[in-house]
N, C-alpha and C positions, 0 to 999 in steps of 0.2 A: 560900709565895706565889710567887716566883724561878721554883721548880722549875716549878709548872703555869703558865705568863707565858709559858714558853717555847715548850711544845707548842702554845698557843693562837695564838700568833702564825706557831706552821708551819701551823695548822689555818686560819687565817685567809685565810693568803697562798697555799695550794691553794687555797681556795675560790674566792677571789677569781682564780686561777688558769684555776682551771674554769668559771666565770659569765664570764671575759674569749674565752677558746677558744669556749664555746658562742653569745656573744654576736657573735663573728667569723662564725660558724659560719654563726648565724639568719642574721645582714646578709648571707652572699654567697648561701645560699636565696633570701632576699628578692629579691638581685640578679639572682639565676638565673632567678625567677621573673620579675622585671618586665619581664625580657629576653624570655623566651618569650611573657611579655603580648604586646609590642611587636612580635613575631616574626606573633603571631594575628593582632593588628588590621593590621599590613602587608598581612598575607595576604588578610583578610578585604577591606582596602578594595581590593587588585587585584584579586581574586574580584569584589569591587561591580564596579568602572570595567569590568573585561571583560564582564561581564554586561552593565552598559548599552551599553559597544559592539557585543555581539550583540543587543540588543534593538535597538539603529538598524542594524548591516544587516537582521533580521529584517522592521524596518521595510520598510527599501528594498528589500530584497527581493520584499516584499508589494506595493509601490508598482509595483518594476518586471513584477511578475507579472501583475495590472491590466494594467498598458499592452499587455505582451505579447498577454492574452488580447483587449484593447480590438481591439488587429492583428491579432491570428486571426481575429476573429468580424468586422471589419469591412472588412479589407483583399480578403477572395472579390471578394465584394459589389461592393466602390467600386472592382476594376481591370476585371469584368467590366462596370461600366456605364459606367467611361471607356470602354474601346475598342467598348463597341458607341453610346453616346450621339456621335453624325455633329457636333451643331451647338458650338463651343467655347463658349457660352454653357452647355448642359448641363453640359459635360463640366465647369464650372465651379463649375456647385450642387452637382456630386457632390465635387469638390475642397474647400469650402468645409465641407461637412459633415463630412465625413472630418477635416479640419486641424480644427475645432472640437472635437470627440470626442478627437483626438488629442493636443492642444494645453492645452486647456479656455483656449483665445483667446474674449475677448467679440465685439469686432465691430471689428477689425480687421486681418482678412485681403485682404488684394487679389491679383489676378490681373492680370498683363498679359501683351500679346501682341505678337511680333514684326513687321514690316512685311519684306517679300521683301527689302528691302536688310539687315535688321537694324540699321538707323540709328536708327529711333525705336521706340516703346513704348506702346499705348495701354492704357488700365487699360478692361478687357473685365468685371471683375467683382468688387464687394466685398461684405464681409457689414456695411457703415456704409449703412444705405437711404438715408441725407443724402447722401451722397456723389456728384458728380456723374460719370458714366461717360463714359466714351473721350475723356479728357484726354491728353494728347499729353504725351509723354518724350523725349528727350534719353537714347540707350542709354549713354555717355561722360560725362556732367551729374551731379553731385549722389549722394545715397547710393545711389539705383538704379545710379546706374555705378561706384560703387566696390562692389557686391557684384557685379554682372555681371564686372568685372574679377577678381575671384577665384576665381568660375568653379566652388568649392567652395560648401555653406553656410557662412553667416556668421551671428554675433550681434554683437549693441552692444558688446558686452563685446570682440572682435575691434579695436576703434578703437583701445585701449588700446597695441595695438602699434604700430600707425601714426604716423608722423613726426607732428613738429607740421606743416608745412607741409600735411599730406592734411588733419589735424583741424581747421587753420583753413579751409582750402577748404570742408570739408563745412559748417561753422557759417554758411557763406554761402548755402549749397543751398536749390534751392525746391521740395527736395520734405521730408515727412520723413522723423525716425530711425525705425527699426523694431527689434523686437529678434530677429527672424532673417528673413534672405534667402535665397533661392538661386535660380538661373540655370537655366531649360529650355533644355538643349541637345541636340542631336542628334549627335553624332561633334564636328565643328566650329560647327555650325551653331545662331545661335540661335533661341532659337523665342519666348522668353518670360522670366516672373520671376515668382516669388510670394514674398509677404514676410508677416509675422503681425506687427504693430504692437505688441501687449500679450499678453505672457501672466499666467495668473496665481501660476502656479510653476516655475520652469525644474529643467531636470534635464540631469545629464551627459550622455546619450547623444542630448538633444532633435536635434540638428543632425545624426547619424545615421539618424533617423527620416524629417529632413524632405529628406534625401540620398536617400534610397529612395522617398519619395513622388514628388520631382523626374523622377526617373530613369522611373520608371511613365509618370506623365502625359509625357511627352516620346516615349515608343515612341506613346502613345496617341493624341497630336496628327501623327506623322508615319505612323502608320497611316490616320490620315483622308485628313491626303492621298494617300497610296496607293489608297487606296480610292477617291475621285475620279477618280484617272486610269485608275481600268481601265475598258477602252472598251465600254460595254455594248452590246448588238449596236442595240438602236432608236435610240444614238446614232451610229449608223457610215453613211457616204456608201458605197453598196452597190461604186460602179465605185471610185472612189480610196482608200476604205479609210480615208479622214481623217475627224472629225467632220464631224455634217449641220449645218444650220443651226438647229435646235429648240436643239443642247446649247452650239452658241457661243451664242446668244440667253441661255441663262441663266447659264453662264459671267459672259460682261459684265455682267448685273447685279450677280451676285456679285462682280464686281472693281469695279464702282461705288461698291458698299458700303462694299465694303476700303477704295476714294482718300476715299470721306468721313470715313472712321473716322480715316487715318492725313493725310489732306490732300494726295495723292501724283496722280499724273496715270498714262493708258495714252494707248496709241493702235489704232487702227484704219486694219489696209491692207489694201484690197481690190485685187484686181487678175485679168485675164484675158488669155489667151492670144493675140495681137495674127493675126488672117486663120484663126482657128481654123475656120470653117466652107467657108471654099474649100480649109481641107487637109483637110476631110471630106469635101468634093465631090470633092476629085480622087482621094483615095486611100481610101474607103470608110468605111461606120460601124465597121468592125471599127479599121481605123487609127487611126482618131481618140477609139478608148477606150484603146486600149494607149496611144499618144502623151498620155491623163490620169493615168494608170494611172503610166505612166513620170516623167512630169512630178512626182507627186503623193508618189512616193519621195526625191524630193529634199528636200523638206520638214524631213525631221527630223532631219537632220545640217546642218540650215543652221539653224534656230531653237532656241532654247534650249528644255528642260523647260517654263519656267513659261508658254511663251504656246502658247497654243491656235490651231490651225489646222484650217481648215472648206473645205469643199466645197456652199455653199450654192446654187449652181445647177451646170448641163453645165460650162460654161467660166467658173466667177466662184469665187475663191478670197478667205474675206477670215480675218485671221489678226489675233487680239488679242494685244499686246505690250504685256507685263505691265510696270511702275515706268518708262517711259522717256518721255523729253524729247522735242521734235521733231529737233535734234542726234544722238540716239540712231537715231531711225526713219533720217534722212537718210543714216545709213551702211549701216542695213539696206537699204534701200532701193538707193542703187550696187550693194553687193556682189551682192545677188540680181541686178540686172538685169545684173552681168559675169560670174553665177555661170552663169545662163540661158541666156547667148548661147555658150558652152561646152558646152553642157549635148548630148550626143549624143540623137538621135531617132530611130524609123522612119522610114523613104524623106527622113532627108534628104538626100542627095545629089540623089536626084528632086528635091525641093523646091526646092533650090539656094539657102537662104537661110537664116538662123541663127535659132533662139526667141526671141523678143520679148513684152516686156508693157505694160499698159497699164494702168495704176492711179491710185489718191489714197489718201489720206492723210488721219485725221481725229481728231482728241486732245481725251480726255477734263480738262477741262470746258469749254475753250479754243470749240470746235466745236458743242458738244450736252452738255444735263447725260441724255439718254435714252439708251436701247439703240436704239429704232428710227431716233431719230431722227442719231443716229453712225454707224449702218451706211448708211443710205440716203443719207447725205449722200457715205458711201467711195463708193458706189456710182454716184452723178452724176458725181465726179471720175473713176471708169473713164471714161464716155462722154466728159468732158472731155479725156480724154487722148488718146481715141481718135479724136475728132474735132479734135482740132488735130493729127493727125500719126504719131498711137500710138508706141511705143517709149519711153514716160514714163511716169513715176510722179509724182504732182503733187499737194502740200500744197495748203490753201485758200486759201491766201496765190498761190500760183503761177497758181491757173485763174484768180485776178480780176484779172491784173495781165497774162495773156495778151490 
């Protein structure tokens, strides 16, 4: 019994040998394996998460390809009808449709438009039909003048950078927040603002977009006025080459309009040639159209771009001066008359006496809320000047007090 005890207990303890090695063995298989498990699902869930990450740019790619195609198919269209649509009220519904499409803005987009100083802002047009039109701004006031000041687009989210002292200002403003702005400018010049109130999904490149719309309508608003000023021939004074009286006639209405829109004032100076008809007599008709002719060139290096100057009869000159005071006119008015007595002529040495005028002066609304009744009233004050003495130029304050 000894003898075989012995071999059984070597027999045993290999075994148990061999089931201990194998059982080492399976565990670090196991191990090897739950490791490569761990190694899959790793794999597997960054294969997920990159997949959903291409699945949202996929997304936004789709999103941005839309827009894209929204601006291919719509931007022809809405820059050919700005610049050819003349009235900024037009050029306004085609801006509004275009930012709605562009946008998907409900009904709060506005338009506004600059006044010749660039001091105030009237809102010329929104897609809120409640809304009341050409309410008067403040270009310096409130969040219109802090996006004007940046002079880039802007969104709400922009504030964020802003001191507290800007964010408490603005909390005070009377106008409101918007969630993007931006500034119609010309080189320096400004012309306007458009802002979009509500959208209903913003996107990273939105304020790009509305950068590039900005920049359009601004070539398009200053091509109007271009367009304005080229002197069409039915509008020209055949001898002096200056506007006739039909195109200042509606000129001045159209700057009526503008002072009611922005609450701003013009003026009207009329004025004529002081013995114009005895230096016709003495020195023939031929003399006395060169000496308009000559007179008539001095015009546009003495008045600014924005006012308009006519030739409305032989010797009657009446010239509308666009955003100024009676203060404003009363210096025009000196300078011209020491610009005039300077001014070289045919035969005057013959003549032996220096140009002279003879005018008034007559400011919108002060005088006349009319066109006819503005110019006719400049026009008494000629005679009035002319008959107490001529060599004057005379507000209406001046003839009732002579």
């Amino acid at each position: 019994m000894e003898i075989i005890a012995i071999p059984l207990a070597v027999i045993f303890a290999i075994v148990a040998v061999i089931f201990y090695f194998k059982a080492s063995s399976a565990k670090k298989e196991k191990d090897d394996l739950s490791s490569k498990l761990n190694e899959v699902n790793f794999e597997f869930n960054r294969l997920k998460g990159e997949h959903k990450h291409l699945d949202e740019i996929y997304g936004k790619a789709e999103e941005a390809q839309k827009v894209l195609d929204d601006i291919l198919s719509s931007f022809p269209e809405s820059c050919k009808r700005l610049i050819e649509e003349q009235s900024n009220s037009e050029k306004s519904e085609v801006l509004i449709s275009l930012l709605r499409r562009l946008f998907d803005a409900p009904n709060e987009i506005k338009i506004y438009i600059a006044d010749r100083q660039a001091e105030k802002l009237a809102l010329i047009k929104t897609s809120n039909a409640d809304e009341k039109l050409d309410q008067i701004y403040d270009v310096e006031k409130g969040y219109i003048g802090w996006a004007i000041r940046k002079r880039n687009p802007v969104s709400d989210s922009d504030l964020e950078n802003e001191s507290n002292l800007v964010r408490q200002e603005l909390e005070k403003a009377d106008d409101k927040q918007f969630a993007y702005g931006v500034s119609l400018r010309y080189e320096d010049r400004l012309l306007g603002l458009l802002t979009i109130g509500m959208v209903r999904k913003r996107r990273p490149y939105d304020k790009k977009i509305l950068g590039l719309i900005a920049r359009i309508t601004s070539v398009a608003l200053i091509n109007t006025e271009l367009i304005k000023q080229i002197k069409n021939p039915n509008d020209i004074d055949e001898v002096t080459k200056l506007y006739n009286e039909g195109y200042l006639m509606r000129r001045i209405e159209d700057e009526i309009n503008r002072c009611q829109r922005f609450k701003t004032k013009f003026s009207i100076l009329a004025f004529e040639i002081d013995d114009f008809e005895d230096y016709s007599s003495k020195f023939g008709e031929n003399a006395a159209t060169q000496l308009l002719k000559n007179f008539a060139s001095l015009f546009p290096s003495f008045f600014r771009t924005t006012d308009i100057i006519a030739s409305v009869k032989r010797n009657l000159f009446v010239i509308l001066l666009t955003g100024t005071t009676e203060q404003d006119v009363a210096k025009f008015r000196d300078n011209l008359r020491t610009t005039i007595k300077e001014f070289p002529y045919p035969h005057q040495y013959e003549w032996k006496k220096d140009l002279s005028i003879s005018g008034g002066v007559t400011e919108y609304p002060k005088d006349g809320e009319g066109v006819q009744m503005l110019v006719e009233a400049a026009e008494e004050l000629v005679l009035s000047a002319r008959f107490k003495g001529k060599d004057r130029v005379l507000f209406v304050e001046e003839a009732n007090q002579l």
